[in-house]
N, C-alpha and C positions, 0 to 999 in steps of 0.2 A: 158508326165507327168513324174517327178525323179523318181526312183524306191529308191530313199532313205528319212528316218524319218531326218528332216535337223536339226529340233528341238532338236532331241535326241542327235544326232553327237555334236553340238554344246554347248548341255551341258558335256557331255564326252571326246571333244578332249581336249589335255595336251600338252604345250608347247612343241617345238621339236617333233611334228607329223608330219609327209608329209601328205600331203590333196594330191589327185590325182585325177585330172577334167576328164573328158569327152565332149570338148567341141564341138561346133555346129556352129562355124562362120568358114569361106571359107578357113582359112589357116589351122584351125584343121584338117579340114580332109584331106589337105597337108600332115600334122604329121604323122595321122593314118596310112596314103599310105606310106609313108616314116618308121615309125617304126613298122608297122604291131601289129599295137595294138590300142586297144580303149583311153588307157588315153593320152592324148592331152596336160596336164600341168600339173606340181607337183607347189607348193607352201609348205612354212617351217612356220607353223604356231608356232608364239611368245606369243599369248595370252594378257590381256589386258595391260596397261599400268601399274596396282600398281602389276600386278605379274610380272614383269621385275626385278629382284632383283640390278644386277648393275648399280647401279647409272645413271655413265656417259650414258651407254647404253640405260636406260629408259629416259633421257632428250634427246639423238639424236633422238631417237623412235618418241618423245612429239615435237620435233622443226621441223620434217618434217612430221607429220600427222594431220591435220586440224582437223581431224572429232569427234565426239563424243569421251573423253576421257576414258568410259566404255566400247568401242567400241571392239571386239573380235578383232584382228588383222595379218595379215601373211604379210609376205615378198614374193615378188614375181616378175620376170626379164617379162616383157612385151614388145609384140613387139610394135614398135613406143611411146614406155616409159620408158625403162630401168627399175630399179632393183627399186622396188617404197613398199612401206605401202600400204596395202588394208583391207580394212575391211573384214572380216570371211561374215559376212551376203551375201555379192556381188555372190556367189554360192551357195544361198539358193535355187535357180532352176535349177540348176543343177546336175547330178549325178555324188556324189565324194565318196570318199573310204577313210580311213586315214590307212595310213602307220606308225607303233608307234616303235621305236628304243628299242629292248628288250632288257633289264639291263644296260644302259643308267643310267652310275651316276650324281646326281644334278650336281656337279661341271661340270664334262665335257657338261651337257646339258646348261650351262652358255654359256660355250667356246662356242657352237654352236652357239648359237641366237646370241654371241656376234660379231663372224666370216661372218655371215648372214648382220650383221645391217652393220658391214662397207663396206661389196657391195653395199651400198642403195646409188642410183645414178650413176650405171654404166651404159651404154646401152647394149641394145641388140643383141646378136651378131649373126646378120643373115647370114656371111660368113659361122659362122659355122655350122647352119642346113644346109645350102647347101652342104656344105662338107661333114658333117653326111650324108644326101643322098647319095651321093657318095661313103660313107662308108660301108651302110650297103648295097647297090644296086649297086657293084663293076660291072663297065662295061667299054668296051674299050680296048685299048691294051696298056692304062699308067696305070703305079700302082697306085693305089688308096692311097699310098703314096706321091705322087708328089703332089707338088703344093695343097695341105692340108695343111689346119690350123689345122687338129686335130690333128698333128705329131711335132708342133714347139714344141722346148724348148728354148724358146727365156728370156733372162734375163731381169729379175724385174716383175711387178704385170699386169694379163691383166684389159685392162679397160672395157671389155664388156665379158657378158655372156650371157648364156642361163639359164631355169630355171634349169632343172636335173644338170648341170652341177655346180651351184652355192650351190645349196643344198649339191649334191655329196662331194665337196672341203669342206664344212663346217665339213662334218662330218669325212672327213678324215683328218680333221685337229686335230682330238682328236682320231686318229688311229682307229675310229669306222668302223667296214668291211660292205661293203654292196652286193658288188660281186668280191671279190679279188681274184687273181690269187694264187693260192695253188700251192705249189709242193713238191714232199716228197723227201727225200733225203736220202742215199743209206743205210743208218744206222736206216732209218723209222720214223726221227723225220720231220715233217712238219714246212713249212715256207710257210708265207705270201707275196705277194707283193701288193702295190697299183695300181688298175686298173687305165690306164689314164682318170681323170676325166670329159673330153671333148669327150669322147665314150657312157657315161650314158644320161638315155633314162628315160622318167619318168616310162615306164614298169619297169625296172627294181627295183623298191623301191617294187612293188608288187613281183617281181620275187625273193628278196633276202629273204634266210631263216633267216636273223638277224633281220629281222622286221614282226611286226603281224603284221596280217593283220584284221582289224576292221571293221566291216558293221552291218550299223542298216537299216533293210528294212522299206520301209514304211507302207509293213502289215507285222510285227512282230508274224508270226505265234507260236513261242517259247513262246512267252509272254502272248499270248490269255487264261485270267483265267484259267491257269493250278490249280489253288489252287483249283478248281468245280470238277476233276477229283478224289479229295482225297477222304479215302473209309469213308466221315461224316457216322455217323448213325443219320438214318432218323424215331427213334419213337420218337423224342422231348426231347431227357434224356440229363439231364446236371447238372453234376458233378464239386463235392468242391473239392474232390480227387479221388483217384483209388478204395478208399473204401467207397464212400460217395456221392451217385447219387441219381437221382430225377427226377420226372415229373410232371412238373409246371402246375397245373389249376387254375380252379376258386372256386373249393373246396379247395386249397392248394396244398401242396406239397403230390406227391402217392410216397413212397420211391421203389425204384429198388435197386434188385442188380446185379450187374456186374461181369462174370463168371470170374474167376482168370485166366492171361497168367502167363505161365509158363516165369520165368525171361533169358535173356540170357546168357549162360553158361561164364564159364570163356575164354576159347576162343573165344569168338563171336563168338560162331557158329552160322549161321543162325536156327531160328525155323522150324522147319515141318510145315506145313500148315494146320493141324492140331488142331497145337496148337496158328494159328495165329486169330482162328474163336473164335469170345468171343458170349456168348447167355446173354440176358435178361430176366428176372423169372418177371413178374410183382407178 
C-alpha cells in the first residue's frame, strides 16, 4: 500500500515539480542497484492544459496527448517509449515525493516546461544507464572514461535521453543549480560550474539543497484535529466580546464575567503564567 495522501499531492503539486517514483517493475530495481537509492524515476510535472501559458507550447502539449484535456499531466523519457505526455493520475499507486525548484521565477519556469515539451519524442537512451552503471560501479582496469557516452561532447542535439537527465538539461537551461560543482577562488569569491547533465540520478533532485522537498503521508499525523488540543473553555460561556459573556439556557441568558488578562506589554513580552489563567464568577 503507498505511504503517500496521492489526493492531496495532486492537489498541491505546481508546474515545474519533479515527481520522484519508486517504482516496482523488474528494471526499477535494476535502477535502485545501480543508483543505490529508492527513487527509480523522476518525471517534470507541466500541469493541465489551460495552465500552459505559451501558446505554441500548450497546442504541442494538445496535438500529442489524446486523453482528457483536464487531465493533470507530466512529461517523462520511458523506456521502450521515449520522452511521451502522461497523465499525473497513472502514479496514483504509487509512492512519489515532489521535488519543488525554490525561488523559481514564472518566466524561467516557462523556459523549463518549454525546454521539457521539445524533447517529447525522443527515445530512450538505454546506452546510457548502462554506462551510468559503469559510472557509478567503476570496475576493471579501463577507465570508466573510455568507451562512455556519459563523457561525449559530440556536436549538435542528442536524440535520446534518460529521465534525470532530461529534467536536469531543462533546468540548466535557465542556469537553475541543482548539484553544481563550486569552487572558491583565492580571493574567497565563489564560482559555479554545470555538472554534466548525463551523470544525474533521480536521487539527486531529493539530494539537492535548491529544492524542497514535499511529502504528504497518507496518515497525516500533523493534520489530525490539532484545533481539539486548543485550551476551549468547557462551562458553556460564549461571548459578544471580551467584556460581554454569557451562558445560554432555557431560562435565558445567566451573564458571567470574565477575569481581565493583563494585555501584552510593548515589547511582546510573553505573559507569566500567571496572568495567562482567566477565572469565571458565575
Amino acid at each position: 500500500m503507498p505511504q503517500c495522501d496521492f489526493e492531496r499531492l495532486s492537489f498541491e503539486i505546481r508546474p515545474c515539480d519533479v515527481l520522484l517514483v519508486e517504482g516496482r517493475a523488474r528494471v526499477s530495481e535494476v535502477i535502485k542497484t545501480i543508483t543505490q537509492s529508492q527513487w527509480t524515476h523522476s518525471a517534470l510535472y507541466i500541469g493541465r492544459l489551460h495552465d500552459i501559458e505559451d501558446e505554441n507550447v500548450r497546442e504541442h502539449v494538445n496535438w500529442l496527448y489524446d486523453g482528457d484535456p483536464s487531465d493533470q499531466l507530466i512529461i517523462e523519457p520511458l523506456l521502450g517509449e521515449g520522452t511521451v505526455v502522461s497523465p499525473l493520475k497513472k502514479y496514483a499507486g504509487e509512492h512519489v515525493r515532489i521535488c519543488r525548484p525554490a525561488g523559481l521565477s514564472r518566466a524561467d519556469a516557462g523556459r523549463v516546461l518549454a525546454f521539457a515539451v521539445k524533447h517529447l519524442g525522443r527515445e530512450y537512451d538505454v546506452r546510457q544507464l548502462l554506462d551510468l552503471a559503469r559510472f557509478l560501479f567503476p570496475y576493471g582496469i579501463i577507465p570508466r572514461r573510455w568507451r562512455s557516452s556519459l563523457f561525449e561532447h559530440n556536436v549538435g542535439v542528442p536524440t535520446r535521453t534518460v529521465c534525470s537527465t532530461m529534467i536536469a538539461a531543462a533546468f540548466s537551461s535557465v542556469h537553475f543549480p541543482i548539484l553544481p560543482v563550486i569552487h572558491r577562488e583565492e580571493n574567497g569569491a565563489i564560482k559555479l560550474y554545470k555538472r554534466n547533465t548525463r551523470l544525474y540520478v533521480p536521487r539527486d533532485f531529493d539530494t539537492s539543497p535548491y529544492f524542497e522537498i514535499i511529502k504528504y503521508p497518507l496518515l497525516g499525523l500533523n493534520d489530525l484535529a490539532v484545533y481539539r488540543q486548543l485550551p476551549w473553555d468547557t462551562d458553556g460561556v460564549v461571548c459578544n466580546d471580551e467584556n460581554e459573556c454569557f451562558i445560554p439556557g432555557e431560562d435565558g441568558m445567566i451573564p458571567v464575567q470574565v477575569g481581565e488578562t493583563p494585555a501584552v506589554g510593548k515589547d511582546d513580552e510573553p505573559l507569566p503564567d500567571a496572568a495567562k489563567q482567566s477565572s469565571i464568577t458565575r
